[in-house]
C-alpha positions as a Markdown table, in Angstrom:
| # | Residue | x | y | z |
|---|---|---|---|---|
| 1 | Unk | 60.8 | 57.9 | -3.5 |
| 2 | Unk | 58.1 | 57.7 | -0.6 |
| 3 | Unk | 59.5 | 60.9 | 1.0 |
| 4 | Unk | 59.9 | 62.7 | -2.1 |
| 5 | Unk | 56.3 | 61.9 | -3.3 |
| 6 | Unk | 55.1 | 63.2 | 0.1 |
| 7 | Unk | 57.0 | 66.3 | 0.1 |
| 8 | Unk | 55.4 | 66.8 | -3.8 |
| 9 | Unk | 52.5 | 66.1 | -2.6 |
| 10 | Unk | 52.2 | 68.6 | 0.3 |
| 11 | Unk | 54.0 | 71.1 | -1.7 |
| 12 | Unk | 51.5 | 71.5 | -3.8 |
| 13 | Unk | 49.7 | 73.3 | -1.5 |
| 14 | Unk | 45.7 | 72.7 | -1.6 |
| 15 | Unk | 43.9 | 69.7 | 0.3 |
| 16 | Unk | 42.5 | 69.2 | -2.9 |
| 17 | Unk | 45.4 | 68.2 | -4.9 |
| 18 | Unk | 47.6 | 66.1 | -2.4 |
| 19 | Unk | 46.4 | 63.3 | -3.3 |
| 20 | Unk | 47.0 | 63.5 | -7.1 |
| 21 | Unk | 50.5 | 64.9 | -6.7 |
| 22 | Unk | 51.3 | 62.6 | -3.9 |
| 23 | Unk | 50.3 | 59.5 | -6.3 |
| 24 | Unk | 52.0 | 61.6 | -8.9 |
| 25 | Unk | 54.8 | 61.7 | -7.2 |
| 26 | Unk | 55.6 | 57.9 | -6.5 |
| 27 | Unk | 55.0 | 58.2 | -10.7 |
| 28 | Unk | 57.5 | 60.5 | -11.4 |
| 29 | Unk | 59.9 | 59.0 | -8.3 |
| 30 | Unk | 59.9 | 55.5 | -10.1 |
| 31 | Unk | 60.4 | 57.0 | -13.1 |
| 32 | Unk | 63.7 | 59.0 | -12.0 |
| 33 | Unk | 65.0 | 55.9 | -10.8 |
| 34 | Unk | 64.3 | 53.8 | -13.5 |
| 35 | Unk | 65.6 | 55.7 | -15.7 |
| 36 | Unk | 68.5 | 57.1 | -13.8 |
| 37 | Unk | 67.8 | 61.0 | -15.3 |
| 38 | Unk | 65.2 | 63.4 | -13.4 |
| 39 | Unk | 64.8 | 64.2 | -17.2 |
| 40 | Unk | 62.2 | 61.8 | -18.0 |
| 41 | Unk | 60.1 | 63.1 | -14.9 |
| 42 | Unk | 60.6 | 66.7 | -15.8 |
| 43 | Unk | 59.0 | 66.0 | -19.2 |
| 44 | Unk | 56.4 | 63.9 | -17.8 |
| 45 | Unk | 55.7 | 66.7 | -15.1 |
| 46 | Unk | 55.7 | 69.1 | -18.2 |
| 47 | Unk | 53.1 | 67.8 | -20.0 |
| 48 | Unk | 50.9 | 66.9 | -17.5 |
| 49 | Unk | 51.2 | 70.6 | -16.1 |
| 50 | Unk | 50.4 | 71.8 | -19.9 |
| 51 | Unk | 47.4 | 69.3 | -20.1 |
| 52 | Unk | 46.0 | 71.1 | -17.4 |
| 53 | Unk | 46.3 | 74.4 | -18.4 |
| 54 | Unk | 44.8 | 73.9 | -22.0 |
| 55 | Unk | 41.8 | 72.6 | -20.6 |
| 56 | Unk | 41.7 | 75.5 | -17.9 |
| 57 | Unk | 41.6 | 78.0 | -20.9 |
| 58 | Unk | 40.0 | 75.5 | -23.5 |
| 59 | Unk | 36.7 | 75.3 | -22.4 |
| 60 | Unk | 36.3 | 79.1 | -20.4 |
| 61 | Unk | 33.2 | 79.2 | -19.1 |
| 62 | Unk | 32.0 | 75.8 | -20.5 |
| 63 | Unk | 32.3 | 73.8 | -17.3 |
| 64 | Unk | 30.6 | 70.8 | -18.4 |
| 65 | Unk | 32.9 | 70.4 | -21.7 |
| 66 | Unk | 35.8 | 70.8 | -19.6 |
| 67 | Unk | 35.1 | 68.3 | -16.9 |
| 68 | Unk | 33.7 | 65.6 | -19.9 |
| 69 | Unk | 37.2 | 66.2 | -22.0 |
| 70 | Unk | 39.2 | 66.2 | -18.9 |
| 71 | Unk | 37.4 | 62.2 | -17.6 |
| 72 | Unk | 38.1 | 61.6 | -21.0 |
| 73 | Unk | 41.7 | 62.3 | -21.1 |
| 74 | Unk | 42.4 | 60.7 | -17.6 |
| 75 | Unk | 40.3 | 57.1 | -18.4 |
| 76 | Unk | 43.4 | 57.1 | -21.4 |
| 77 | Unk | 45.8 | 58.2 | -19.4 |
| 78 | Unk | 45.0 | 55.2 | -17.1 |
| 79 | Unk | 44.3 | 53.0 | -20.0 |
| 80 | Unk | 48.1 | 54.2 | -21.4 |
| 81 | Unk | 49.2 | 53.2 | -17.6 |
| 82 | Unk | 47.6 | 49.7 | -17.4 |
| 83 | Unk | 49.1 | 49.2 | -20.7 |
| 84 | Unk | 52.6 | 50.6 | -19.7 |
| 85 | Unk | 52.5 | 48.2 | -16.5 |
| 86 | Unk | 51.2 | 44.6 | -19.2 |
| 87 | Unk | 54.3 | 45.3 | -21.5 |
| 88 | Unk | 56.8 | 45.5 | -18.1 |
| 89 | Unk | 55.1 | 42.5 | -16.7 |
| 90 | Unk | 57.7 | 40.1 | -17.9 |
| 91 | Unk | 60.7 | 41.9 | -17.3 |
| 92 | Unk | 62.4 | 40.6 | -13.9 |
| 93 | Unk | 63.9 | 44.7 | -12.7 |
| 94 | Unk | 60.5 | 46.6 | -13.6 |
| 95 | Unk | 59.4 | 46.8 | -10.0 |
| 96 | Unk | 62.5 | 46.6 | -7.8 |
| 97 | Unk | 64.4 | 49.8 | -7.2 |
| 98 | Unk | 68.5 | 49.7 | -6.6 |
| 99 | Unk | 69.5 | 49.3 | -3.0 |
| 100 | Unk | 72.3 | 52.5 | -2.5 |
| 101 | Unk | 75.2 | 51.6 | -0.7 |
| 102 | Unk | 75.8 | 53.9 | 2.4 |
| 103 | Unk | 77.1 | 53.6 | 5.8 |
| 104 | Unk | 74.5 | 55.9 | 7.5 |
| 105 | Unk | 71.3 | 54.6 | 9.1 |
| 106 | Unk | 67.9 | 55.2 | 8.3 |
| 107 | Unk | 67.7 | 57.5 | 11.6 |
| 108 | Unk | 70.6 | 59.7 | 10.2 |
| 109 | Unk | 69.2 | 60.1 | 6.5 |
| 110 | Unk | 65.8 | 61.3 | 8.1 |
| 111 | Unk | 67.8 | 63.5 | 10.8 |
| 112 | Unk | 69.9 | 64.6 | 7.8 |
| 113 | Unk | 66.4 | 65.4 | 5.9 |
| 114 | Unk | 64.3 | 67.1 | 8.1 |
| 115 | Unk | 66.7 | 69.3 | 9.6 |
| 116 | Unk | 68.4 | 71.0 | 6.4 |
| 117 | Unk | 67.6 | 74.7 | 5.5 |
| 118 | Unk | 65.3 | 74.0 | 2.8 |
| 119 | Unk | 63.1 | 71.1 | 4.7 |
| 120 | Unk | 62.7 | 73.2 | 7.5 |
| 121 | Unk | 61.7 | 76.4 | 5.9 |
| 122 | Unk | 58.9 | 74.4 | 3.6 |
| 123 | Unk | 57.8 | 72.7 | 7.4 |
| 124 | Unk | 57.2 | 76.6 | 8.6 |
| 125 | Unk | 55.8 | 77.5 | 5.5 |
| 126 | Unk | 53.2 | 74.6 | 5.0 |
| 127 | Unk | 52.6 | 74.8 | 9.0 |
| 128 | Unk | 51.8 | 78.4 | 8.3 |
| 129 | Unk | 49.6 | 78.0 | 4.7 |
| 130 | Unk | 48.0 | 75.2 | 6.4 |
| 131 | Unk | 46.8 | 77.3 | 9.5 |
| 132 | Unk | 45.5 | 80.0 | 7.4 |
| 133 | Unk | 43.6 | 77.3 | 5.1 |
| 134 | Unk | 41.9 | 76.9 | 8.7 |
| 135 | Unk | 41.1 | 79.8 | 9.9 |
C-alpha cells in the first residue's frame, strides 16, 4: 500500500499535488484492501476527480467562490473521514491489513518491482518530466 501510494503520488506529476495524491493514495490503498475489490477505490477516485472538475468549470473566473466552496467541501470531507474512523473505532480488523503468504523476501518483491517494463519506463519518464520542471 506504501509503494503504491508513492508511485500515485509521483505519477501525478506536479510538485504541487504529491502530497494530496500520495495521502490519497494510502486512502484508496486501505480501501482496496479492506474491501478486497479495487472497485470501491475506483469509485472513490471517480468522484473525487469529478469534484474537481465541477469546481474548475463552476466558478470560471470567480476565483474567490471557487477556493471558498472548494475549503468548504474539503472541512466535510474531513469531517465525513473523522466520522468514518469514530464508527470503525470498535471493530478489532479496521486497522490491520492481511499478512500474504509468499516465499519471496522483501528484497525480491522490490527487485521484482523496480525492474519490470512498466516501473522502469515511469522511472525514465518522471526522471525526465522532473528535469524539465527544473530547467
Amino acid at each position: 500500500v506504501l509503494t503504491s501510494a508513492i508511485v500515485f503520488g509521483i505519477l501525478h506529476g506536479n510538485f504541487q499535488q504529491i502530497p494530496f495524491a500520495f495521502l490519497v493514495g494510502l486512502i484508496l490503498g486501505y480501501v482496496t484492501v479492506k474491501t478486497n475489490s479495487i472497485w470501491t477505490a475506483v469509485a472513490i477516485h471517480c468522484f473525487n476527480n469529478a469534484v474537481s472538475v465541477i469546481f474548475d468549470y463552476a466558478f470560471i473566473g470567480n476565483d474567490l467562490a471557487k477556493n471558498s466552496s472548494y475549503v468548504i467541501f474539503l472541512i466535510v470531507s474531513i469531517l465525513m473521514g473523522i466520522f468514518g474512523v469514530y464508527l470503525l473505532r470498535n471493530r478489532a480488523d479496521a486497522y490491520i491489513l492481511p499478512q500474504k503468504k509468499t516465499n519471496a523476501t522483501k528484497g525480491q518483491i522490490f527487485k521484482w518491482f523496480f525492474t519490470s517494463p512498466t516501473i522502469v519506463i515511469f522511472i525514465v519518464v518522471c526522471v525526465l518530466k522532473s528535469l524539465q520542471f527544473f530547467v
